[in-house]
C-alpha positions in Angstrom: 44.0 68.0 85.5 41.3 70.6 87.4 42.8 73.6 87.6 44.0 75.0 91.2 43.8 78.2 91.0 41.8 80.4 88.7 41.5 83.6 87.5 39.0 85.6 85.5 39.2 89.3 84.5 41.5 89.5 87.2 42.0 94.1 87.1 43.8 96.4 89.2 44.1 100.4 88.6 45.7 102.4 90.8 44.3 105.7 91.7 46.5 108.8 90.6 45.6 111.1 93.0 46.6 115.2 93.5 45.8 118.0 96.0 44.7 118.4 99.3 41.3 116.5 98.3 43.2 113.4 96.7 41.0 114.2 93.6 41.7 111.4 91.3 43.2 112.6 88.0 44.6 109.4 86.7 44.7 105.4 86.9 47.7 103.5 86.4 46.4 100.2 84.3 48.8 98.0 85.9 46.9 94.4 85.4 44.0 95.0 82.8 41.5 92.2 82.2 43.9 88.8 82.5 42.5 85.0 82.6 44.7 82.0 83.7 44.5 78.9 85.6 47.0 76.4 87.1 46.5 72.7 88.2 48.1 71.1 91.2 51.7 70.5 91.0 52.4 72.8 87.8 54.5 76.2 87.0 53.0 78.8 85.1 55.8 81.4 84.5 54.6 85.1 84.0 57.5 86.9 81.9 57.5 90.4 80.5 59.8 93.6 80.6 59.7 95.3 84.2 56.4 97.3 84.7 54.0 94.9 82.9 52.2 94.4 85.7 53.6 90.7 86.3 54.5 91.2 90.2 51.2 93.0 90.8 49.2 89.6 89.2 51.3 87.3 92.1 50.3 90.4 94.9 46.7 90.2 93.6 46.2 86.3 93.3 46.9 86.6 97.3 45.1 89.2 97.9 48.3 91.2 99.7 46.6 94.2 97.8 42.8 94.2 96.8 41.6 94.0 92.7 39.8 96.3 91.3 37.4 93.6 89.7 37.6 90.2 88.7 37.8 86.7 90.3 40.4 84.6 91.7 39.4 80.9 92.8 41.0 78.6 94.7 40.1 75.0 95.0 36.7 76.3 93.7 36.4 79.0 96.6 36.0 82.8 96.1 38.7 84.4 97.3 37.5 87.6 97.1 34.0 87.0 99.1 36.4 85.6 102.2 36.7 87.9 105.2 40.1 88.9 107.0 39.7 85.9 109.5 39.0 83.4 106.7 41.8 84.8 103.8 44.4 84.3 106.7 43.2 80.6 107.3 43.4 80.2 103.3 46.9 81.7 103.3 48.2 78.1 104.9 48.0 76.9 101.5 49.4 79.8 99.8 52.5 81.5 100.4 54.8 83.8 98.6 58.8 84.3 97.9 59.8 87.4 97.1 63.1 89.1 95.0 65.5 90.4 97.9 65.2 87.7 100.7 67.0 90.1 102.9 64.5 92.3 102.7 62.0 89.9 102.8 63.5 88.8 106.4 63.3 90.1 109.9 66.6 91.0 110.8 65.8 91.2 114.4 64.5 87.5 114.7 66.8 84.3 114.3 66.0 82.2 111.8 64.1 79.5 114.0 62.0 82.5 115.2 60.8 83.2 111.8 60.3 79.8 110.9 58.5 79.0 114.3 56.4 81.7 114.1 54.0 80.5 111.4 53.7 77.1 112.8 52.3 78.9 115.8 50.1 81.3 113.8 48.4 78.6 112.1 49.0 75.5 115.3 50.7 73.1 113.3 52.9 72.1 116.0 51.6 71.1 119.2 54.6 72.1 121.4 57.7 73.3 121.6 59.4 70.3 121.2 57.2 69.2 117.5 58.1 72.7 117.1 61.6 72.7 117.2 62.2 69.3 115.4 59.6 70.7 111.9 62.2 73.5 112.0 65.4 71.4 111.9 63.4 69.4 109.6 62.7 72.8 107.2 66.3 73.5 107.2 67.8 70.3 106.3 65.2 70.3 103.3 66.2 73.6 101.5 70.1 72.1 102.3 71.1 73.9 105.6 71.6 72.8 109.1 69.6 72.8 112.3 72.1 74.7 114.0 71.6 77.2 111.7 68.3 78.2 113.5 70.3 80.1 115.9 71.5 82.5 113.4 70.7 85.5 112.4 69.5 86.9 108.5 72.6 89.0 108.2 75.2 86.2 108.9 74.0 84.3 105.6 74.8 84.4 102.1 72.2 85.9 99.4 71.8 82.0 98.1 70.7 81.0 101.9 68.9 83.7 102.5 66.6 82.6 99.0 67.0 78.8 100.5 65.3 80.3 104.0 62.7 82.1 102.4 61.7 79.3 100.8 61.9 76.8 104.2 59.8 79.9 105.7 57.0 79.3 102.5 57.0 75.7 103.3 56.5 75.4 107.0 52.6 75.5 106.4 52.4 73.1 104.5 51.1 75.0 101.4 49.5 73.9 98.0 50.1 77.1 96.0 54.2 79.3 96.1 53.8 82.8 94.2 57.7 83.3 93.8 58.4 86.6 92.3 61.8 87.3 90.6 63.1 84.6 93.5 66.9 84.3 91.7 67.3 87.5 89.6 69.9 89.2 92.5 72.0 86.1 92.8 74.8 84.8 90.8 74.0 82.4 87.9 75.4 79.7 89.6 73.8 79.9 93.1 70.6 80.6 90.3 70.7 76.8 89.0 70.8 75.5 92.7 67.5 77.9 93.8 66.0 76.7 90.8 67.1 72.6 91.3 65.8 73.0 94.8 62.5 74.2 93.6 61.8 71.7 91.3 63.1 68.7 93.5 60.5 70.8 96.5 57.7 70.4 94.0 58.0 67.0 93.0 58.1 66.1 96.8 55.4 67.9 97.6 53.1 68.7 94.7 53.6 72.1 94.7 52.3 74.7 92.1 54.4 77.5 91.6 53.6 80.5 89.6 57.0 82.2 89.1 57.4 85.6 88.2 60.5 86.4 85.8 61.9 88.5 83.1 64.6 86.1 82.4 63.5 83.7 79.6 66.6 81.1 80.1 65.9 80.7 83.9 61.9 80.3 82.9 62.9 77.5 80.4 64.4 75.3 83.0 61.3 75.1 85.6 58.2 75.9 83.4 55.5 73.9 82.3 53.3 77.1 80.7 54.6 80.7 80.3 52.1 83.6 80.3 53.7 86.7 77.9 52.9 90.0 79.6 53.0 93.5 78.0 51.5 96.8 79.3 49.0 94.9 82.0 47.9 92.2 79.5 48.3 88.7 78.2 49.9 88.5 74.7 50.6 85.1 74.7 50.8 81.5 76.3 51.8 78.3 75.8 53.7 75.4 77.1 57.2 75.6 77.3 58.5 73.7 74.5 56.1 75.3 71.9 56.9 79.2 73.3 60.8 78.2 72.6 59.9 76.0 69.4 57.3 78.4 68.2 56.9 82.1 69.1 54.1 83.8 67.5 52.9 87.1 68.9 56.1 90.0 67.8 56.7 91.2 71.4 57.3 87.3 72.4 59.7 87.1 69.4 62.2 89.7 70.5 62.3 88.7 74.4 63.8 85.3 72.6 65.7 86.8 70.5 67.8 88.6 73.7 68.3 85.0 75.2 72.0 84.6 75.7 73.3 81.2 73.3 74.8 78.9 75.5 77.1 78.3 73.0 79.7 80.7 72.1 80.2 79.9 68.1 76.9 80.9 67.2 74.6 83.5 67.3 70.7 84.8 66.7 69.5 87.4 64.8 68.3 90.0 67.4 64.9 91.5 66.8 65.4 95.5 68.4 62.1 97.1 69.3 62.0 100.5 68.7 60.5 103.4 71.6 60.0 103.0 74.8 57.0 101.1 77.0 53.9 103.7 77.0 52.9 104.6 79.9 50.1 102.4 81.7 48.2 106.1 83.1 47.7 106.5 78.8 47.7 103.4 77.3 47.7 103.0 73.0 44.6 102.3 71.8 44.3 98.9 69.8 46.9 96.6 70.5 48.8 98.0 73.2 52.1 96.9 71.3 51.5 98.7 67.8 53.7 101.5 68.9 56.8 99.2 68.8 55.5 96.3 66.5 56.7 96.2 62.9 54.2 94.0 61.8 51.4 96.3 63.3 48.9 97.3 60.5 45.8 99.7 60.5 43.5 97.8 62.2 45.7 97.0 65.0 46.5 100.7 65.8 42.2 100.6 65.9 41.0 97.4 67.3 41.9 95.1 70.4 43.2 92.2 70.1 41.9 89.4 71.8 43.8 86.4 73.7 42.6 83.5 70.8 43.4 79.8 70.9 44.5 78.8 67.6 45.8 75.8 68.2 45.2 72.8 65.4 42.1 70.9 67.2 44.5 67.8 67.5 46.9 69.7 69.4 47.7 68.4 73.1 48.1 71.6 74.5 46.7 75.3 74.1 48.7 78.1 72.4 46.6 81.2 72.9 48.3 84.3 71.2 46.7 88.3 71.2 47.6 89.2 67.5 45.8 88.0 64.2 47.9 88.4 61.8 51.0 86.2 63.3 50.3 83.4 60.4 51.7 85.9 58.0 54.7 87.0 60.2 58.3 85.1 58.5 59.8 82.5 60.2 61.6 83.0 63.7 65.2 84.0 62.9 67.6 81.0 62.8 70.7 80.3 64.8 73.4 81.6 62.8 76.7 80.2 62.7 79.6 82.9 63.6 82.6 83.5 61.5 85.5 81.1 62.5 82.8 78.7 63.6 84.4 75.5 62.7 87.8 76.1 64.4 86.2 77.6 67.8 84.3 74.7 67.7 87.1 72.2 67.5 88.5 74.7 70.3 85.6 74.9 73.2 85.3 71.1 72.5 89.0 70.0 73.4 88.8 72.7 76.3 85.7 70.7 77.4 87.4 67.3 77.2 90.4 68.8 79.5 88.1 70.0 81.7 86.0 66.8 82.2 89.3 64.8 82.2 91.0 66.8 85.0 87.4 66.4 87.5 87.6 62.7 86.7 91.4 62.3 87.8 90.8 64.3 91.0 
């Protein structure tokens, strides 16, 4: 597949400034030399602990703030050379979802305001009347009603708030959705119908979705490609199935290694890191993860890792890791059975079986 969108030493530091001058004492390495690209109709999930610079790479891809070098192409066009006039025009087909959708909406416009208002911005409707029947049509596809139009953000829950911020991100029509933490402030249940609605969305529509988490078990249920971020960089990517199958860089290994066990009788061996994040004003020279790594050796408190594909050449798809010496790490800790394991088996199972039973007969 071409690639959609992509990205090439994509940087941004942010100027620590002090005094009366703004003399620049500092930068804050938030995004640090990164290179990704996405085809039409994928997910590439960016995943990393919060300040890794993984909400700044969806900000930057649209240009809502300015890199401080790199390249970011779309459909083959510069981004970056477009003027104010054209970017806006190119924002049709990219479009955005942020974390709190009540912040996110206008809480002095009704919903069909805020859903009309980008139809007019861009004309796609060519009066009031097209107007009003794309925005029933919105709301019925993210599972709400027209007459919800008349409402306002305040008289909706946080899940259809999320399901109108979405409706608002499809009413142009675009190609490209940067959806950044979209379902970390709601319940895990309202979660899994955000994340079915996205998924059904994109296989309507053929939409690519980069989607910015820290949560590894939401990632692993939309994904086709997860980027590892630590400390403004890239540590590791891969598809899905082979990050989950097949971790290889050590920071990678311990975000899996917190991933909750859906079942209750067993358990994983944690892998702890030790120390905090540094900060991004200072960071470690080397591999920016030696100061927590207990693999890290001489050379890697000294030279720079770079992203390598090391994938066997009959591979299908690319596994790109930032650490040479993963071949020599020991195996990913198994899934360990917990005491009692037999019996709470037997247990959860004939809970299940109730359970299942009782639905049917209703």
């Amino acid at each position: 597949m071409s690639a959609l969108l992509e990205v090439r030493g994509l940087t941004k530091h942010f100027l620590v400034q002090h005094g009366a001058f703004g003399r620049v004492i500092s930068r804050v390495r938030a995004v640090d030399g990164i290179d990704f690209q996405l085809a039409a109709g994928e997910t590439l999930a960016i995943v990393g602990e919060s300040g890794c610079g993984k909400s700044t790479v969806g900000r930057l891809v649209l240009r809502l703030i300015e890199p401080s070098a790199g390249e970011v192409r779309f459909e083959g066009e510069d981004l970056l050379a477009l003027g104010e006039s054209a970017m806006r025009a190119r924002r049709q087909h990219m479009q955005v979802i942020f974390q709190d959708p009540y912040a996110s909406l206008n809480p002095r416009m009704t919903v069909g305001a805020m859903l009309g208002e980008p139809l007019m911005l861009h004309r796609l409707a060519a009066n009031e009347a097209a107007r009003r029947a794309r925005i029933a049509e919105l709301l019925e596809l993210v599972g709400l009603r027209p007459d919800h139009a008349r409402r306002y953000p305040h008289e909706f829950s946080g899940g259809q708030r999320q399901r109108l911020a979405i409706a608002r991100a499809l009413a142009v029509e675009p190609k490209l959705i940067v959806a950044d933490e979209p379902v970390s402030a709601l319940d895990v249940s309202i979660q899994a119908q955000v994340i079915n609605l996205m998924r059904s969305l994109q296989q309507r529509f053929g939409l690519a979705y980069i989607f910015i988490s820290h949560d590894l078990a939401v990632v692993k249920h939309i994904a086709d490609r997860i980027a590892v971020m630590y400390l403004g960089k890239i540590v590791e990517t891969a598809t899905t199935d082979e990050l989950f199958r097949r971790p290889r860089h050590p920071y990678t290994r311990a975000l899996l290694s917190a991933v909750p066990l859906p079942d209750p009788t067993a358990a994983r061996e944690r892998m702890l890191l030790e120390g905090d994040i540094p900060s991004a004003m200072s960071p470690p020279t080397g591999c920016r993860f030696h100061t927590r790594c207990r693999f890290a050796k001489e050379s890697c408190r000294r030279d720079e890792p770079v992203l390598t594909d090391d994938s066997p050449l009959d591979a299908n798809s690319v596994h790109a890791t930032a650490c040479p010496w993963w071949p020599e790490f020991p195996p990913t800790p198994a899934i360990l059975e917990t005491p009692g394991h037999g019996q709470d088996r037997q247990r959860l199972d004939r809970l299940q079986a109730a359970f299942v039973s009782q639905r049917e007969a209703t």
